[in-house]
N, C-alpha and C positions, 0 to 999 in steps of 0.2 A: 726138320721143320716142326717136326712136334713140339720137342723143348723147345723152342721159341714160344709155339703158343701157348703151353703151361706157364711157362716165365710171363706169358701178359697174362695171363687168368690171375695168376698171383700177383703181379702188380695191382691188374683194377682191383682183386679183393682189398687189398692196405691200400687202397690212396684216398686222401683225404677225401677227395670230388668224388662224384657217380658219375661224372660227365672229364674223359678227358680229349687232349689234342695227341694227333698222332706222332705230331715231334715231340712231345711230352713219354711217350710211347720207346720210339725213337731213342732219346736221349738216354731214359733207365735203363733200356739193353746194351747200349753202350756200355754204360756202367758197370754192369754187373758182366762185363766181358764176354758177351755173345756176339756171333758175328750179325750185325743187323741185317736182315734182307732190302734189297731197294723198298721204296717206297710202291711201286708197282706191288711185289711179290708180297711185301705187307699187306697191304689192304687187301688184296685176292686171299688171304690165310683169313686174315680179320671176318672175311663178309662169307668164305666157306663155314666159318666156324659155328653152329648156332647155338652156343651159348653167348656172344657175341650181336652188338646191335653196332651199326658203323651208320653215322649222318653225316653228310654230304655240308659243306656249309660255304662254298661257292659265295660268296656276297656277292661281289661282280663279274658280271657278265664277259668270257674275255672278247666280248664283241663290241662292247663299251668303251668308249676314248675317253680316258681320262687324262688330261692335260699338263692337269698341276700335279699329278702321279709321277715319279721318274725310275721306279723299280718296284719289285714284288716285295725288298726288304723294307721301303717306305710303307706300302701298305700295310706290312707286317706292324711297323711301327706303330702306325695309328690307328691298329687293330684293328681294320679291316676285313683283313684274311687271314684265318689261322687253321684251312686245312680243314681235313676230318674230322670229327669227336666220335668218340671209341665209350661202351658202355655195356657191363655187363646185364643183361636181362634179366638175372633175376637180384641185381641191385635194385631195388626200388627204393627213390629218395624220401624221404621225411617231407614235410610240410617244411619245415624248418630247414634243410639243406637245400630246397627248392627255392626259398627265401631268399638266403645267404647266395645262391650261384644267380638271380635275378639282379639280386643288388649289385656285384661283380662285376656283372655284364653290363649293368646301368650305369656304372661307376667308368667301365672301360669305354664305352661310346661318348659320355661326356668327357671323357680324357681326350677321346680318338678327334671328335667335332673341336676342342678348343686346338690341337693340334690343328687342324685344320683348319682354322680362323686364321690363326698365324701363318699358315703358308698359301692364304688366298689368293683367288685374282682380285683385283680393284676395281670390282665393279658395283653396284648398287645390287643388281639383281644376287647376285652370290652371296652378297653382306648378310640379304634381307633372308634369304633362304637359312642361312647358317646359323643368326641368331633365334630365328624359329625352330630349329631344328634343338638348339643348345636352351631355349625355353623348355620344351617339349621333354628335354632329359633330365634338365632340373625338376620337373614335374613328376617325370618318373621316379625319379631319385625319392622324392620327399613321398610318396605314394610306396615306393616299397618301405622305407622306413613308417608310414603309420601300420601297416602290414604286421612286418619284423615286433613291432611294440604291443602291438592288438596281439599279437601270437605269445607271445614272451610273459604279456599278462595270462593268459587264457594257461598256457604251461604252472604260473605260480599258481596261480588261483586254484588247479587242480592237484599241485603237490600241497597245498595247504588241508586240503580234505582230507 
């Protein structure tokens, strides 16, 4: 079990993100041909380990009926649920990686909600919720990007000194 957890120490050092998913996790040991542990006996390595931060990210409650839901793979779909994120502690992101994984996440909920437009129920009150909701992301959307550009100047402006 130790090589296992050296093998994710070294994945989170090389991965692009500071922030990943556990089936992201999952998948690269597959790869690089280790036997993966369950998902259980992961996470229990993951959250003994303290160089190691493991967040919880649960969106829905499984106490919640979701209607127009009809599997965990759909919510997967429309980004809903994706498990755990895995992060090494003494990763600490840039201003600018923090940017770029906002935008991501902005970008996947307005994916996730227009997904969700499309497989609605026909009702007014859902319509009316949805389009608020897909307001609200656009919003976000163009707010991280004046961010992203106020940053991006603030970088030139200091390599020009």
């Amino acid at each position: 079990m130790d090589r296992i957890v050296e093998k994710i120490i070294t994945l989170l050092e090389e991965s692009d993100s500071f922030l990943v998913t556990l089936d992201w996790l999952k998948e690269k040991l597959a790869e690089g041909s280790v036997d993966v542990p369950s998902e259980r006996q992961l996470l229990a390595l993951l959250r003994a380990d303290s160089r190691v931060r493991v967040f919880e990210t649960d969106i829905l409650n499984n106490d919640e009926e979701v209607d127009w839901v009809t599997s965990p793979k759909q919510l997967k779909e429309l980004g809903l649920v994706g498990g755990p994120r895995i992060m090494l502690k003494t990763r600490v992101p840039s201003k600018s990686e923090i940017i770029r994984f906002l935008q991501e996440k902005a970008n996947q909920t307005y994916a996730a909600l227009l997904k969700a437009w499309e497989i609605r129920p026909r009702d007014e009150a859902t319509e009316d919720q949805l389009l608020q909701a897909l307001a609200k992301a656009q919003k976000l959307q163009r707010e991280l990007r004046t961010i992203k550009n106020r940053e991006e100047t603030e970088i030139t402006r200091d390599e020009k000194k």
